[in-house]
GUKE-842514 format. One record per atom (N, C-alpha, C): residue in three letters; y, z, x. Coordinates in pm, 1 decimal. Last residue first. Layout:
{atom ALA {Y Z X}}
...
***
This chain:
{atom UNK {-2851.0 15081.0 -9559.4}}
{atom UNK {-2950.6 15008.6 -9431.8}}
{atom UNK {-2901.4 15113.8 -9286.3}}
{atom UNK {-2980.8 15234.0 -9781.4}}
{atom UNK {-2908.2 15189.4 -9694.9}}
{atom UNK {-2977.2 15181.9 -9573.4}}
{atom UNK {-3268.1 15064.7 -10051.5}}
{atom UNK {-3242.2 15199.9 -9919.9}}
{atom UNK {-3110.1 15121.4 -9872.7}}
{atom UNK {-3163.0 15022.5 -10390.3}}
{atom UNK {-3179.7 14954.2 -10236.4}}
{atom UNK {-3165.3 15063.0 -10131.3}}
{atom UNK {-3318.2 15001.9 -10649.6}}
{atom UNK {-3267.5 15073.1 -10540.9}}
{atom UNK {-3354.4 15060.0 -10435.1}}
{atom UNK {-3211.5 14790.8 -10893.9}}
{atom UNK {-3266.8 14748.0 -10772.0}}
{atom UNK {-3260.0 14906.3 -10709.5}}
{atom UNK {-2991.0 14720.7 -11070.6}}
{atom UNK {-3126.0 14816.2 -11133.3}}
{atom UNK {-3226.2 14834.0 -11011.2}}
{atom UNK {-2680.0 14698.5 -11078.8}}
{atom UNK {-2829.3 14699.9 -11020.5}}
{atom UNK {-2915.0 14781.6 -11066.9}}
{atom UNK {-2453.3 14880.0 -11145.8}}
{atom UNK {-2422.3 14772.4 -11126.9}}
{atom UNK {-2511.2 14693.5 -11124.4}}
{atom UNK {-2517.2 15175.6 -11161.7}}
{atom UNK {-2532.5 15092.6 -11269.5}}
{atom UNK {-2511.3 14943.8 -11276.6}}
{atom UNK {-2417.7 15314.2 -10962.5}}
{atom UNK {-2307.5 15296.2 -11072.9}}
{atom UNK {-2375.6 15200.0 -11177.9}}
{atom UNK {-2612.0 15302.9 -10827.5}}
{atom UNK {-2568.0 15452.3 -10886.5}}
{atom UNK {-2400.3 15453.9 -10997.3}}
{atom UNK {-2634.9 15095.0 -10724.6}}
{atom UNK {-2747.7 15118.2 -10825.9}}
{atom UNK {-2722.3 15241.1 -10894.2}}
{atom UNK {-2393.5 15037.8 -10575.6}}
{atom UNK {-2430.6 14933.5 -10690.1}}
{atom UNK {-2548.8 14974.1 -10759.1}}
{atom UNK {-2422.0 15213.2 -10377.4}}
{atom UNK {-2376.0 15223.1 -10485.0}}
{atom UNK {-2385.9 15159.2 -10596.6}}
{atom UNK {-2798.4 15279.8 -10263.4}}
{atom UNK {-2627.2 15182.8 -10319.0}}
{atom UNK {-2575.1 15255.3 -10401.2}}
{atom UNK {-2957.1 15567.5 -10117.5}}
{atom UNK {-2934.2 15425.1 -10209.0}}
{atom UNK {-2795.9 15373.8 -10242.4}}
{atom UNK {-3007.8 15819.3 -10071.3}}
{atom UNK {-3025.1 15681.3 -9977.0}}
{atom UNK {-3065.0 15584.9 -10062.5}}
{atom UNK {-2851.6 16037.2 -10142.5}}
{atom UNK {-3014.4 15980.7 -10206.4}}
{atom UNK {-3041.6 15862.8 -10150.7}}
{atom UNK {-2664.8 16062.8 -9914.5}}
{atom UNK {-2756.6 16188.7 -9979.6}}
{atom UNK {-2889.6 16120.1 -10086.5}}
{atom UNK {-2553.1 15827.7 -9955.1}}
{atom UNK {-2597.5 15871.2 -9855.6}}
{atom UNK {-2688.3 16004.5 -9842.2}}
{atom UNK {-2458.4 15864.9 -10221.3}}
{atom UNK {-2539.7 15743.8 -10195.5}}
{atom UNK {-2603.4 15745.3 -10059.7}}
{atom UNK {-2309.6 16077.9 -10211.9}}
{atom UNK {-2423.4 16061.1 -10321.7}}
{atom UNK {-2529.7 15977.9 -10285.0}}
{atom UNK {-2095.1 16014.1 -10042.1}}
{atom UNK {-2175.5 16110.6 -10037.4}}
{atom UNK {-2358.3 16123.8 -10099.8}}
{atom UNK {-2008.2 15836.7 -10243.6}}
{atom UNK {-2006.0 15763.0 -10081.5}}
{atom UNK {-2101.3 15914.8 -10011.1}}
{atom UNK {-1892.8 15964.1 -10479.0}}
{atom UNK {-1984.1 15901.7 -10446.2}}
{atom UNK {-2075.8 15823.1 -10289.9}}
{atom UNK {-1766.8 16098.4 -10313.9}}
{atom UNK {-1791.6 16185.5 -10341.1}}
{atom UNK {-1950.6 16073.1 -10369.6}}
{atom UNK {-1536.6 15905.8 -10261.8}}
{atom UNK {-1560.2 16017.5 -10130.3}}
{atom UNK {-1684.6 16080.1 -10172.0}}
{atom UNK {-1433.0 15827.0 -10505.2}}
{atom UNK {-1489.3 15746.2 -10420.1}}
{atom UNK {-1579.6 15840.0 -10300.1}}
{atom UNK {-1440.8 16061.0 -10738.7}}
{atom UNK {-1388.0 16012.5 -10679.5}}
{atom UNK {-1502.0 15943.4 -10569.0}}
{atom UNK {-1601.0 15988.1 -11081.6}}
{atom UNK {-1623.8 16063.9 -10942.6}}
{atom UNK {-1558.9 16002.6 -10824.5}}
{atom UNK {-1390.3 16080.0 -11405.5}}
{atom UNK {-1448.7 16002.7 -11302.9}}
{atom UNK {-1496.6 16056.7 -11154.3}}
{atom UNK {-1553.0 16274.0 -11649.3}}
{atom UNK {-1489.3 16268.2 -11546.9}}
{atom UNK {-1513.5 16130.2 -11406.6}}
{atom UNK {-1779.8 16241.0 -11803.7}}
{atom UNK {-1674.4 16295.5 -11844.7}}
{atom UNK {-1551.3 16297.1 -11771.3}}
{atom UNK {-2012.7 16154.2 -11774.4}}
{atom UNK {-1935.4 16099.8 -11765.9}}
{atom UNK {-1780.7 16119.2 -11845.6}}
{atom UNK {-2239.4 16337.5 -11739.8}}
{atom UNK {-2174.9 16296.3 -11886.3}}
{atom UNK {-2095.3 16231.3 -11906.3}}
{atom UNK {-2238.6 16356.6 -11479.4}}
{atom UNK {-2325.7 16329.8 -11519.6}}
{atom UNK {-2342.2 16292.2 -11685.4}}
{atom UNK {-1981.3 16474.9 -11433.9}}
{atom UNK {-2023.9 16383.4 -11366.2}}
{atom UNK {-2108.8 16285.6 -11441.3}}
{atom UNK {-2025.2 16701.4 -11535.2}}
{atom UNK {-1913.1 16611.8 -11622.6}}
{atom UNK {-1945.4 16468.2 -11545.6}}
{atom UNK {-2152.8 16820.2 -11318.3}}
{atom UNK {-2207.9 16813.1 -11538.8}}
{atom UNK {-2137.6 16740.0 -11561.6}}
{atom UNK {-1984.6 16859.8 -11131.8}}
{atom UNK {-2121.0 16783.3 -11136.7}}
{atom UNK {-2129.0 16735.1 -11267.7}}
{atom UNK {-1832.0 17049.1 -11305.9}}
{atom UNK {-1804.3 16951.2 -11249.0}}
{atom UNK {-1865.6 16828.9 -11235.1}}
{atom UNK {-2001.8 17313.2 -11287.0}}
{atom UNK {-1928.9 17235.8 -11426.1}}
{atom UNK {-1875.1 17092.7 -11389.8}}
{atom UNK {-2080.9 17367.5 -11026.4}}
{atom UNK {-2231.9 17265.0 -11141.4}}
{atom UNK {-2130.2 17238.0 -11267.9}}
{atom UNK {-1768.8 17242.5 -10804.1}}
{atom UNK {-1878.4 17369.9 -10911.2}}
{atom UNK {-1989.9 17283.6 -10988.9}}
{atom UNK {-1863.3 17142.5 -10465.0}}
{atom UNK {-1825.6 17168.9 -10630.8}}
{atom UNK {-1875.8 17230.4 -10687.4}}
{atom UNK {-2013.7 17062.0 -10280.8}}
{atom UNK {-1903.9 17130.6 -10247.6}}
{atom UNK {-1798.4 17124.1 -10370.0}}
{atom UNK {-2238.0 16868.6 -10241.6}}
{atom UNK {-2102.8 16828.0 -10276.5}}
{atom UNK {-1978.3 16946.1 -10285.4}}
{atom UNK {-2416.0 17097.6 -10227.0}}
{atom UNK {-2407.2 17007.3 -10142.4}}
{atom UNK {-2299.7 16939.4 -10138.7}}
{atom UNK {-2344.5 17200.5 -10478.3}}
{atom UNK {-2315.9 17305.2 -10339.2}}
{atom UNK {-2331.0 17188.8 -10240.7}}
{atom UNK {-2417.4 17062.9 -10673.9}}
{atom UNK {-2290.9 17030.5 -10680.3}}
{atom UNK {-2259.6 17120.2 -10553.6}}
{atom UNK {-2682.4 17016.2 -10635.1}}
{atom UNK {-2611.6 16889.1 -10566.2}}
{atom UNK {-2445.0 16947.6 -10572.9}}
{atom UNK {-2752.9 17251.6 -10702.3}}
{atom UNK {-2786.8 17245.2 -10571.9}}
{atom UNK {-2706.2 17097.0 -10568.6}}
{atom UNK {-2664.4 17289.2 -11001.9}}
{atom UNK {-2595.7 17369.1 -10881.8}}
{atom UNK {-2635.5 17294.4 -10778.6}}
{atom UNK {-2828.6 17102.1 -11069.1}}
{atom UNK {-2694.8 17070.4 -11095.7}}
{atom UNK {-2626.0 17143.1 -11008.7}}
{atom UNK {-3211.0 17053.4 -10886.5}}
{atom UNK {-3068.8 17148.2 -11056.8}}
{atom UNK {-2903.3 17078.0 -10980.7}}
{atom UNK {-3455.3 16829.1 -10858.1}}
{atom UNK {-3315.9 16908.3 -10821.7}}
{atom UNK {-3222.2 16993.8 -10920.8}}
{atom UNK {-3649.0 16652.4 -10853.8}}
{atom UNK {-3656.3 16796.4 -10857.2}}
{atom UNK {-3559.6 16904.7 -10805.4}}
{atom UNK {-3537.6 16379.7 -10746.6}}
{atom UNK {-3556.0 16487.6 -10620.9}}
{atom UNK {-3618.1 16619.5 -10622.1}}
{atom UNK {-3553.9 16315.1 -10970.6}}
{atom UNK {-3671.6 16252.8 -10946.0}}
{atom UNK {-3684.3 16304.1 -10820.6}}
{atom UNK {-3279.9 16450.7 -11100.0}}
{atom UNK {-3468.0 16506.4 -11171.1}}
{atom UNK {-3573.7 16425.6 -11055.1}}
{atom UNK {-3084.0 16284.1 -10912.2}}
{atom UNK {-3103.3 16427.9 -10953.0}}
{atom UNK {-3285.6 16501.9 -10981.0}}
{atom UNK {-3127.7 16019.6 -11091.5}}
{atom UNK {-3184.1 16076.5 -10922.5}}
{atom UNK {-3226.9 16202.2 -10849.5}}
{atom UNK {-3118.8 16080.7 -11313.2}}
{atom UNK {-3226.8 16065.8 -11290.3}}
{atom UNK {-3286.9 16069.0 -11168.6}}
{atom UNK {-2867.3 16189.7 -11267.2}}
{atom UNK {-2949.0 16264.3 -11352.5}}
{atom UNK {-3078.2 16188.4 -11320.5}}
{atom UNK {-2713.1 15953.7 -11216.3}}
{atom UNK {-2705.0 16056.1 -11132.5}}
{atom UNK {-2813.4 16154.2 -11181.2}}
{atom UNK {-2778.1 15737.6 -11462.8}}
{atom UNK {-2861.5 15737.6 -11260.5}}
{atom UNK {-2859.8 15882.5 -11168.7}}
{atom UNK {-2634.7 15839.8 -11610.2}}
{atom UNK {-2810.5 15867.7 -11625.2}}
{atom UNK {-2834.0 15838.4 -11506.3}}
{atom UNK {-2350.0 16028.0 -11603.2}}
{atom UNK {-2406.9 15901.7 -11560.9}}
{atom UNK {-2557.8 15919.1 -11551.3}}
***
């Protein structure tokens, strides 16, 4: 998914360090991010609280990123 990758690069982050925060392997993450795999709900709900933004902008739903409130 390019949002996760771009959120990812705009923290100056690698693939290991979100996928240890998420408590996964970086092969995993990667598939994430290639959309190779879907990301369970729990995980995104993590993501979005970890880059303090919607889901609706990390799925692409919005082009808006919205801080949570």
């Amino acid at each position: 998914m390019n949002r996760l990758k771009d959120l990812r690069e705009d923290n100056d982050l690698k693939q290991a360090e979100i996928a240890k925060i998420l408590n996964i392997s970086q092969t995993n993450y990667s598939k994430y991010e290639l959309e190779k795999i879907n990301i369970p709900i729990d995980t995104l709900k993590k993501l979005a609280i970890f880059y303090n933004t919607s889901l609706d902008y990390i799925l692409g739903l919005t082009n808006k990123k919205r801080k949570l409130k």
